[in-house]
Every structure is written in structure tokens, then in C-alpha cells.
N, C-alpha and C positions, 0 to 999 in steps of 0.2 A: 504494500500500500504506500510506502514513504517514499520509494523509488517512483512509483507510478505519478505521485504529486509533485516529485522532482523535477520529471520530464516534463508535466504540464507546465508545470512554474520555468523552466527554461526556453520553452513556446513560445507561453505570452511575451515573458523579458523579449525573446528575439522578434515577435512580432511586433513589437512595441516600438524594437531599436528601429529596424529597418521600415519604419511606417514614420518616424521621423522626420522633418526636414534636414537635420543634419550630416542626414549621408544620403547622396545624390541616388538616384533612382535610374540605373544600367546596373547592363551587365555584369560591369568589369567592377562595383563598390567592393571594399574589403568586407567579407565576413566578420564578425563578433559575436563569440559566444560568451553567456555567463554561467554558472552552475554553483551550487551550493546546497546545503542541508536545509539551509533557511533564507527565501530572498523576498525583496519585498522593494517593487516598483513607487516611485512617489512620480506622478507625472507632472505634479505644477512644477516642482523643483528640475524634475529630469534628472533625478538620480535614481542605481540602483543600487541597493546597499546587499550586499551578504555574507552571512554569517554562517561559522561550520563549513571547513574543508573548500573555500571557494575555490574556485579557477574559472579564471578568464583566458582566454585562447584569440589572437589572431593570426594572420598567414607566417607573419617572421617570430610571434612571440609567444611563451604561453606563462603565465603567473597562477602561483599558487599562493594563500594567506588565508591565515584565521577570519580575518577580518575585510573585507574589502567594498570600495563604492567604488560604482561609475558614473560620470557624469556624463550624461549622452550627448548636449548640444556641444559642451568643452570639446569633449574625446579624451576625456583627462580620468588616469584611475589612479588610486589612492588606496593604500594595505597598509595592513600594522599586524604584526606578529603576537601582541599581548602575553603574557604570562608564557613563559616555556616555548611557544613557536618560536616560525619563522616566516619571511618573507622570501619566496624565492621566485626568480624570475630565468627561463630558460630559453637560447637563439644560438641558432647556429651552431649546437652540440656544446656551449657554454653555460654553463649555472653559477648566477651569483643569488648567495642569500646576504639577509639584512633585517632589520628591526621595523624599517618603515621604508617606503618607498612611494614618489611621485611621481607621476610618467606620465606625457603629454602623448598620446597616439598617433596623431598628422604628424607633429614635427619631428615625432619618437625622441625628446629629449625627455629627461629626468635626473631624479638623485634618489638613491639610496644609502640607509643612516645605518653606521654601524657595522660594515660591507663584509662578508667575504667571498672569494674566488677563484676561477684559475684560467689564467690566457694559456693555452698550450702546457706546456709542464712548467709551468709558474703557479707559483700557492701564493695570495694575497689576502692577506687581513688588516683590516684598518680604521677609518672613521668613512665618512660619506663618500661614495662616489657618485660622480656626476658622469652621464653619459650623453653623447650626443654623435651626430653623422659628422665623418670627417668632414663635410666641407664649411658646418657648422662651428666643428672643433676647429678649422684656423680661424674661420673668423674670429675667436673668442681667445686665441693667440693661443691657444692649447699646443698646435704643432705648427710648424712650416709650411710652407708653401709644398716645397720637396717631398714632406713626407704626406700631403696629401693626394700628391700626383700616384702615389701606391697602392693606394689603396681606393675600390671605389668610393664614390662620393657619399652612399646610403652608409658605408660600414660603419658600425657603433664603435667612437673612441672614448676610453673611460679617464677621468680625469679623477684619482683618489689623493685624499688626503691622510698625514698621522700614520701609514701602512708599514708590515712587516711584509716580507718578499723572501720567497727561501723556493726552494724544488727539491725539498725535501719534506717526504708526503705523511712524515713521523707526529703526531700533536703535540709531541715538543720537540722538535727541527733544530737537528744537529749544527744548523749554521741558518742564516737569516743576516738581510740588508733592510735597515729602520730608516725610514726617509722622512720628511716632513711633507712631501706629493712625487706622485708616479705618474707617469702617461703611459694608456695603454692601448696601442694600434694592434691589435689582433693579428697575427696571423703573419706580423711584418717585424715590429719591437716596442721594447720597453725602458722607458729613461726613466730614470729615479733622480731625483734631485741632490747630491753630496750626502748620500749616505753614508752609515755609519753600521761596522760589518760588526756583527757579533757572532761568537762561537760558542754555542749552548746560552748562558746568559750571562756570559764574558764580553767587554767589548773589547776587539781585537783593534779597530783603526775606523779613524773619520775619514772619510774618502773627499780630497780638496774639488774635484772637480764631479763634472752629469756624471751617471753610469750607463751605461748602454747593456742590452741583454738582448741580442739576435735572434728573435724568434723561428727565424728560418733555417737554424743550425746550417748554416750553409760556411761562415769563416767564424774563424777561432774567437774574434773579438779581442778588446783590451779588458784586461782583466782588473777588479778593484783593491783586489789584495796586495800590497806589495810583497815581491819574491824574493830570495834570499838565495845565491850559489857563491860558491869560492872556486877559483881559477888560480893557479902557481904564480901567471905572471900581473895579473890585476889584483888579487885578494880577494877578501869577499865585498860581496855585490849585492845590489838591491832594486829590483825595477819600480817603478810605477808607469802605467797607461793611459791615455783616454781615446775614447773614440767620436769622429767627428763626421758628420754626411750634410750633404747640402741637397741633391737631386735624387731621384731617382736612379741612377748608373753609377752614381759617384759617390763613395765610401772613402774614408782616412783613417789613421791611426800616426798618435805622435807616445813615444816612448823615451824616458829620462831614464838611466842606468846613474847607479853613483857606487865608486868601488875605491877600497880603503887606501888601494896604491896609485890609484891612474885618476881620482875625482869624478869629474862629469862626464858621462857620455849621451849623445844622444840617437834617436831614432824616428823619422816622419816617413810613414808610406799612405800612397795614395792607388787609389784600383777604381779604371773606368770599364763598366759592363753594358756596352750596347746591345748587346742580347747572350743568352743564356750558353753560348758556347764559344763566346770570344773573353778574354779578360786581358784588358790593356793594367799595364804596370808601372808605379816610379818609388822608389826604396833610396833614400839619401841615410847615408851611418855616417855620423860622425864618433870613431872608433879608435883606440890602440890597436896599433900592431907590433909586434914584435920583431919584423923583417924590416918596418921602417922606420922603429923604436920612438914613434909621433903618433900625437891624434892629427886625422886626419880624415874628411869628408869626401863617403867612398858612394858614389851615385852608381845607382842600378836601374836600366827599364828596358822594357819591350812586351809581349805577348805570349800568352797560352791559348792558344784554337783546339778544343775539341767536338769532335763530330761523329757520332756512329764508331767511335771507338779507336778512330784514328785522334790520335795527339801529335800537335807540333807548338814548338816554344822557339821564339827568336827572342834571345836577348843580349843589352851591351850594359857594358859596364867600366870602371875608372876608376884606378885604383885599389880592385877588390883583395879583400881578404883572403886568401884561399888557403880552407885548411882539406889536404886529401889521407885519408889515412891506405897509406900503402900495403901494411898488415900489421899485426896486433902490436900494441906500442909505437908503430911508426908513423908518424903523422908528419907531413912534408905540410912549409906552410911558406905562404909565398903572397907576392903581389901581381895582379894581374888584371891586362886591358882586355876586355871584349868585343868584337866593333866587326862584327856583329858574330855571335855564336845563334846556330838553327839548326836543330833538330825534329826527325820526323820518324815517326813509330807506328807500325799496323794496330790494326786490334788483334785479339790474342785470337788465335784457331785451333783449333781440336787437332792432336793428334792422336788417333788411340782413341782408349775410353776415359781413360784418368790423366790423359797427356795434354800441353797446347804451345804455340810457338807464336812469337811475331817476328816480323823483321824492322832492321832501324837503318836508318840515313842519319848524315853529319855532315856540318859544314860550315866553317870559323876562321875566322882572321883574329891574331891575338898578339899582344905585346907582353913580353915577360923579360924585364933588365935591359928594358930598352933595347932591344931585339921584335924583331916583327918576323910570326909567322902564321901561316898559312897550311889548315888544312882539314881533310875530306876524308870519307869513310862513310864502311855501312858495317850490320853487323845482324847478327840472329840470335833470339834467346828461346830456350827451352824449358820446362819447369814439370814436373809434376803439380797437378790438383790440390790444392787445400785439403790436406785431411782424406785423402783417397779411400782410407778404410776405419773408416767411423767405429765400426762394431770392431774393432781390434787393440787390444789393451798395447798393442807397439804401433805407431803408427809411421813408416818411411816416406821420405821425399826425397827429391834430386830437382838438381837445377843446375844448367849449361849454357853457357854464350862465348859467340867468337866474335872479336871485333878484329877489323881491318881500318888502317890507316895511313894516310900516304900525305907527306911532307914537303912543301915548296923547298925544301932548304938541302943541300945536295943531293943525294941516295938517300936518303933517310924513309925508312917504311918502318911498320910497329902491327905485328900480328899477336893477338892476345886470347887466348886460349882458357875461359875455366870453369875449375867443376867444383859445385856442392852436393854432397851426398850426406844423408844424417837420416835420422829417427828421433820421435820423441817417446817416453816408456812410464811407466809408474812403477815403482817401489817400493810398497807401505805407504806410507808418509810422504813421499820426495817425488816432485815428478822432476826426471831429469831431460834435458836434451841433448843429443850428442853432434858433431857435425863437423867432417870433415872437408879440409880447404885444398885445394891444388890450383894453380896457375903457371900455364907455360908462356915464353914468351920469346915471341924471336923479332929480331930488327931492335932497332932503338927509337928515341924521340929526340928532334931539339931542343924541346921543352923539357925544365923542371918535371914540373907538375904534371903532365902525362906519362911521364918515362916509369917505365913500372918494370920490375922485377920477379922473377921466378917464387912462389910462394907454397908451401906446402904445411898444415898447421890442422891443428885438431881444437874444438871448441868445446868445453862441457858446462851446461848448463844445472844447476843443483835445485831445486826450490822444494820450500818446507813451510809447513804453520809453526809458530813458535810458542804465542799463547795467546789465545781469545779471539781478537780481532788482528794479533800482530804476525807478518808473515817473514820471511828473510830468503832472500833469493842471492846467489854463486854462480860466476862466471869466468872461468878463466880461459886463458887462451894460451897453447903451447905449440912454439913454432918446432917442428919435427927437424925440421935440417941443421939447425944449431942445439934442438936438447936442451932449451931453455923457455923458461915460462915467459911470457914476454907482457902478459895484461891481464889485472883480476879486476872483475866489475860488481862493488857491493851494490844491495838492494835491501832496504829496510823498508817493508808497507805496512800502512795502518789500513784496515778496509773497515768502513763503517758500512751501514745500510744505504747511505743517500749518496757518499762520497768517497776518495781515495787518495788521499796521501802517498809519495811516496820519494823516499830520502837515496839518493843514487851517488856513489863513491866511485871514481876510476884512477885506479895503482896504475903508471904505466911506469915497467919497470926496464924498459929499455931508454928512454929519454924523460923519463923523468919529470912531466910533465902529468901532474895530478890533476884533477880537477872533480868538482862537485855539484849537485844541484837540485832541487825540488820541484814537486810536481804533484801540481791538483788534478785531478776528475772527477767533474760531477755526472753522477752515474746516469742520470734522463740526457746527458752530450757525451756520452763518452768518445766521440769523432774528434771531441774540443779538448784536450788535455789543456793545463795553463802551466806552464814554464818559462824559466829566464831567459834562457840563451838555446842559440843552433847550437852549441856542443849536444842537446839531447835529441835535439830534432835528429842529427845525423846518429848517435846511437841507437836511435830507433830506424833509421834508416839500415844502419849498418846489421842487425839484431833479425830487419826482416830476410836477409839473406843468410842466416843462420841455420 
């Protein structure tokens, strides 16, 4: 019987609404339903109030609350949560709840009191949010020009006030950024105004400048924490970030290093995307180096084109750093002009069942010690499948490339030949990795920094839990031809639920050249590690060939 009076009671309300003069009379008017336990039309007023379990429903929205009125001729509805509820409001596979909420239906603006939510894997709580359609949110200086052109013009941007921010989905969040307002473009990103970062209910650091949080996991971002490594010949080190966009295509990032032996460094890049597989580039380091014992402003730019799985990069560069590590412990490090280096790569092809190969092209003009050279080449890689045999407690791989190169500068030609063969296995407790190196090499280079040498070396990887949450991971490296251990790579992790810590030591015992570093991951970006310096980038470079 209750239900049967329900539906008649949501009839009338809808005949009532749409008999109206406030909403035009076609085809094409929005729907609106109301529904409740208890509702009850006032028609001088044009309200309708209801009480018990309401919900209101349109095409983009649907609201839920204890309490709720609608105003017909406005288009304006109005909820309160009372005692124990809530106010929730759901669009676009988005839910924010709240204590009270005002919302305008034509203009779809509102506020909602006491807010919380989630853009993507973002968790927000805080005081009022205010929501409105990007084009309304610049007018009202919410965002930019720039960031309106991203989004369409109907999309809801939320402007919160007083909010905590974390993406960690625990009810007491392992870490959280406190701001005093947030802007939140959906689907694109999230600015926080100089927050201030907390670690459980510690505060760790006030963040001087916006924050930026990319909700497109698409680039790593500048990070708000400041980072902490030691390097032999700078000391230790500290970065800080911020991230800076003006358009649509056009993204920045400027970065201050400051280290206990060398002072100030810095770091500004910029990346223009005029569509989704071109990335134009410009990288200015003002840096030590060691080879030219100065800081000095080392400019990098050019292009990445990928298409269907073909990749090609042209880039130049002035003055660059270049560190190569020739094998374990040996790192050749140098200065070097690019003007122009271009490379060109297949997409990978099946061979076999568990096999695939691509081929590469090269081709560079370069200065090193004020010498200029010239040169060309192609080459073929081969690799076994990630993980080929799932269901097997050992798991093998291999992986082969030959590269060919040929020299403007007398006879000089360079054939490089090599092979990774390893397994990964479990042990109790330890999962180990093994992985054996070889490289042949015939011809030479006139270059430094290409010229490579015969290499044959064995890699074992150790890793273990240690206690609770803490893990400890063993790397060493032992060159076979000389019968010497030449590099151990510590790994100390903390693994929480939301996040990942982890504290990274490299012994190099052949030159002597230690070095240190840390590194966050938050687990919903795990694509985004945050770290100091390319010394990890390239460990993890070096590590996927392992």
C-alpha cells in the first residue's frame, strides 16, 4: 500500500512539474523526477518538499537526502542531511556527500557544506565546495583561460575550501596535503593552494609555492615533498619543484637542487603536445660537472613521434652531461654536443610464441673535446616475453641485440654484439634473480662515450621481508674476467598500504664513486615514482635489462 501511494505521489509531483510554465513544453525539456517516503506539493509557493529517503534524478544528476525541497519556477533544490545522514549528490560516476547543499539546475551551479569526495583517485574532505561549469568557473577567476580550453565548457569545476587531499583510501591516510582551497577540473587536474604535507598527523613541510596533481597520470609531475640523495662528488642534496601550464599543449616544470658541496642548482623544462603522439621538448640544467669541474647551463631539445608503435626521437643538445655506464662500476662520464642525434625503432613483432624483435636506425652529428663526429647505424633486438611461464615457480628470459656503426673519421667501424640470459626463482623467503652478461665487440669508436669494450659478468639479485612492513633487497655485480666484485646495490623498502618508500645505496667498488637516493610511490600512480636525480632513472633503466 505505501509503495502504491509512493508512485501516485511521484505522478502528481511530475504532472504538476511538467504542467508548469517553467519548463518549456517540447520534446527535447529535461526530465525531473522527485521521490520520497513522504512528499507534499505547495502550488502557491511552487515548492516541493520531501521527507524520508528523497531522491531527485535529472539527465547529468541524481541526489539523495533526508531532507529535501524543490523549487519549480527557480529550478533550485535545497537538502540537508539532519541528525546522522547525508547529502549526496552523484554525475559522471562521481559522489560527493555533505551536510547541506544548494544547487541551481539551469545554471547547474551550487555549494555544498561540509564536502567530501573523490576526482579520480583523489580523496577530499573539507568545508564547502562550490561547483560550477568550466566556463563559468573562469569567469569567476576559478581557473584560466588555458585550463578551460580542456575541458568542455558544461564540465563541473569544484572550487573547495579548508580541505584535506591524500589517495590514500585508509580513514586515517597514511599521508595527506591541508590547503586553505583546491580547484578541481575532473578528469584533467588538481591545484591546491601552498599546502602543507602531513605524514599521519605529523607535519612534514609547508609547500612555498600551487601544487599541481595530474589527473591524467600521463607525466611524472613536480613533486611537493622535498627529496633528499647524496652523490661522492656534490654531497647531499635536496630538490624542490613546481609545476607551471599556461594552454592547452603546453606544460612546464622548474626545479631548484641545493647540495652541501656545489650550492644551487637548477632545472626549467618545458613540453609542447600538439597532438597525442608528437611531444616537442626544451630541458635547460644549470649543473656541476665533474669533467668540466663548473656549473654550467647544459640546454637540451627536440622531439619524440610515436605512432602504431613505431618510435622516433631527434634531439640536440650543448654541453651535456653524459654519464654511460660501460659495466658494473664503470661509469664513463663526459661532455657532449648533439646537433642533431635521430633515432628510429619498429614496433616489436612476434617471433615464436613467447619471442619478439624490432629493428633500429641511427643517425648523429656530435662534438666531444672539441672534435666533431659523424655517425650512422642500424641494429636488431630480440627478447623473450615478460614472464613466458606464469605457472612456473622458475621463471627464464633472454634478451639479444646487435648494433652496427660506421664512422666519418678514418676506418673506424664499431660492431657490438650482446647477450642477457637469467631467470628469476623463489627460495623460502628470498626471491632471487640471476643474470648473466656477455658482450662482444669488434672495430672501435672515435668517440669516448660510444667506444665500448668486451664485457662478461654475472648479476644476482637477493630480496627478502625483514619485519612487518620492512623489506631489504641485494644486488651485486661480479665481473667474470677479472674475478672481482665490481658493484653492490642496497635497497631498504618500507611498503605501507597507500604508498612506498624506498632508500637505494650504490658501493661502486671499482671507481669509487658512491652514490644515494630516495624514492616515493604512490600506489593508485605507480607509472609516477618521485625521485631526485637520473642517477635512479638510469638504475632503473639499467635493472630492466637485468
Amino acid at each position: 500500500m505505501a509503495s502504491s501511494v509512493r508512485r501516485i505521489l511521484v505522478c502528481l509531483v511530475l504532472l504538476t512539474f511538467f504542467g508548469s510554465p517553467a519548463f518549456p513544453q517540447d520534446d527535447e525539456k529535461e526530465k525531473i523526477t522527485l521521490e520520497a517516503d513522504y512528499l507534499v506539493y505547495e502550488e502557491a509557493e511552487g515548492i516541493a518538499r520531501a521527507e524520508g529517503n528523497a531522491k531527485l534524478r535529472t539527465k547529468d544528476m541524481t541526489l539523495y537526502a533526508p531532507h529535501l525541497e524543490y523549487h519549480v519556477y527557480e529550478q533550485a533544490a535545497k537538502a540537508t542531511a539532519g541528525d546522522g545522514g547525508e547529502v549526496v549528490m552523484l554525475s559522471d560516476g562521481k559522489r560527493l556527500s555533505g551536510e547541506r547543499l544548494e544547487y541551481d539546475l539551469l545554471s547547474k551551479e551550487g555549494i555544498l557544506y561540509n564536502a567530501s569526495g573523490r576526482a579520480d583517485s583523489v580523496f577530499l574532505r573539507g568545508g564547502s565546495l562550490e561547483v560550477a561549469p568550466a566556463r563559468a568557473a573562469m569567469q569567476r577567476k576559478w581557473i584560466s583561460k588555458g585550463d578551460a580550453k580542456r575541458v568542455p565548457p558544461e564540465e563541473q569545476v569544484g572550487r573547495w575550501s579548508d580541505v584535506s587531499i591524500t589517495t590514500c583510501d585508509q580513514p586515517r591516510p597514511h599521508y595527506r596535503l591541508v590547503t586553505s582551497h583546491v580547484t578541481v577540473i575532473p578528469g584533467y587536474r588538481l591545484v591546491a593552494k601552498n599546502p602543507k604535507i602531513y605524514i599521519g598527523e605529523s607535519l612534514l613541510f609547508s609547500y612555498p609555492f600551487e601544487y599541481t596533481v595530474d589527473l591524467r597520470e600521463k607525466k611524472e609531475g613536480a613533486s611537493a615533498v622535498p627529496f633528499l640523495a647524496y652523490d661522492s662528488d656534490k654531497g647531499v642534496g635536496m630538490r624542490l619543484s613546481t609545476s607551471l601550464s599556461w594552454s592547452e599543449e603546453f606544460e612546464a616544470d622548474a626545479t631548484i637542487f641545493y647540495w652541501t658541496k656545489e650550492d644551487f642548482e637548477g632545472e626549467i623544462s618545458g613540453r609542447y603536445r600538439p597532438n597525442p603522439e608528437l611531444d616537442l621538448f626544451l630541458l635547460s640544467q644549470y649543473t656541476y660537472s665533474t669533467t668540466d669541474d663548473e656549473k654550467l647551463w647544459r640546454p637540451q631539445w627536440g622531439a619524440n613521434w610515436v605512432h602504431r608503435g613505431w618510435t622516433a626521437n631527434v634531439l640536440w643538445s650543448e654541453r651535456e652531461d653524459v654519464e654511460v655506464e660501460k659495466e658494473a662500476g664503470v661509469t664513463y662520464e663526459g661532455t657532449l654536443w648533439r646537433s642533431p642525434e635521430f633515432s628510429l625503432s619498429s614496433p616489436w613483432k612476434k617471433v615464436g610464441s613467447h619471442n619478439e624483435a624490432r629493428l633500429l636506425l641511427f643517425w648523429g652529428e656530435y662534438e666531444e673535446i672539441g672534435e666533431s663526429y659523424r655517425r650512422s647505424g642500424w641494429g636488431v633486438e630480440a627478447r623473450s616475453e615478460e614472464d613466458p611461464m606464469n605457472n612456473h615457480r622458475i621463471k627464464p628470459y633472454w634478451r639479444l641485440r646487435y648494433l652496427w656503426w660506421d664512422y666519418d673519421h678514418e676506418d673506424d667501424l664499431q660492431e657490438i654484439t650482446s647477450a642477457n640470459v637469467g631467470f628469476a626463482w623463489k627460495a623460502g623467503i628470498f626471491s632471487m634473480r640471476t643474470a648473466y652478461l656477455r658482450r662482444w665487440v669488434s672495430g672501435k669508436s672515435p668517440m669516448d662515450w660510444d667506444d665500448y669494450d668486451e664485457r662478461e659478468e654475472l648479476y644476482q639479485t637477493i630480496s627478502m621481508p625483514v619485519k612487518g612492513k620492512w623489506h631489504l633487497s641485494l644486488r651485486g655485480g661480479y665481473d667474470l674476467r677479472d674475478s672481482h666484485l665490481d658493484e653492490m646495490v642496497y635497497r631498504v623498502i618500507y611498503d605501507e598500504h597507500c604508498y612506498q618508500w624506498e632508500f637505494v645505496y650504490v658501493d661502486d667498488m671499482v671507481e669509487n664513486d658512491d652514490w644515494a637516493g630516495l624514492r616515493l610511490t604512490i600506489k593508485v600512480y605507480p607509472k609516477q615514482p618521485v625521485f631526485l636525480n637520473d642517477r635512479m632513472r638510469k638504475l632503473d633503466e639499467l635493472e630492466t635489462e637485468l
